[in-house]
N, C-alpha and C positions, 0 to 999 in steps of 0.2 A: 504494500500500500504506500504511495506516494505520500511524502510529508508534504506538509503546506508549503516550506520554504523551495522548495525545488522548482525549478525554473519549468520542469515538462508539465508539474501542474497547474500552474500561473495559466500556460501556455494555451492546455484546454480549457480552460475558464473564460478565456477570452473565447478562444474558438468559438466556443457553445454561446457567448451573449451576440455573436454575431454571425447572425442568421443567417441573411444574403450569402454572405461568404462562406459559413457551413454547409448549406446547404449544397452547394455547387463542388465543395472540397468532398462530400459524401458522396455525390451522384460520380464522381470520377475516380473517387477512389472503388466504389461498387462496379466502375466499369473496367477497372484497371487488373491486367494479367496479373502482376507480380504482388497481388493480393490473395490471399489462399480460399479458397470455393469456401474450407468449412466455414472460416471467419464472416464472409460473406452471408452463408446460411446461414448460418449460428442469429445473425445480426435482423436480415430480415422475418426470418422465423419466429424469434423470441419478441421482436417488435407487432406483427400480424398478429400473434399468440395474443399479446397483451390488449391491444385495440379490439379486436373479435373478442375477446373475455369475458362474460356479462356481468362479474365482481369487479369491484376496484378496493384497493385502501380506503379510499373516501367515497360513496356513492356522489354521483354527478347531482343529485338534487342540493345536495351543502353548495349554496352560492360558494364561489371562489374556491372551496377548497379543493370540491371535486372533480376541478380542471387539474388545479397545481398537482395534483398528485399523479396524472395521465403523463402535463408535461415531465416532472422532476423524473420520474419512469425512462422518458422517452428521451430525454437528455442523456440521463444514466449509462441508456445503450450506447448512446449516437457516441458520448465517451467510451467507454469499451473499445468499442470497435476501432473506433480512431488508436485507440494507445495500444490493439492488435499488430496494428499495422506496423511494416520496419518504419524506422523513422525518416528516413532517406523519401522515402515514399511521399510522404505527408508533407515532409517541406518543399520537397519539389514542385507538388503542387498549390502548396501557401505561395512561394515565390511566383508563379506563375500568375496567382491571382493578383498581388500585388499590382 
């Protein structure tokens, strides 16, 4: 588990507050060879699993909370999966976006 002080967890935190740019870093890194199938599946699997669910932590009627809990979920993965990846990978494609 990542300390807090560590530069690669600063690194996804930002990742994940910025959408636009996460979003496009996921779709290419899910399009990209030198990403492994399992990670991959693991990634959309466990994401589909959890949206299809009909339980949550919070049922969706608790104004506010019933979201936060789908997104913080959904974040959780979208980290995973990124900090699967080699790292080479990842910044390649941050530079890119740049």
């Amino acid at each position: 588990m990542p300390s807090l002080q560590s530069p690669g967890f600063w690194q996804r935190m930002r990742l994940l507050l910025n959408l636009p740019r996460s979003t496009r870093l996921l779709y290419a890194l899910l399009r990209d060879n030198r990403v492994p199938i399992v990670n991959k599946a693991l990634f959309l699997g466990l994401s589909l699993m959890y949206l299809l669910w009909p339980l949550d932590l919070f049922p969706d009627l608790i104004p506010l909370l019933g979201e936060l809990d789908d997104i913080t979920v959904i974040l959780f993965l979208i980290d995973r999966f990124v900090a699967s990846v080699p790292n080479y990978v990842v910044y390649e494609y941050l530079d890119r976006f740049e």
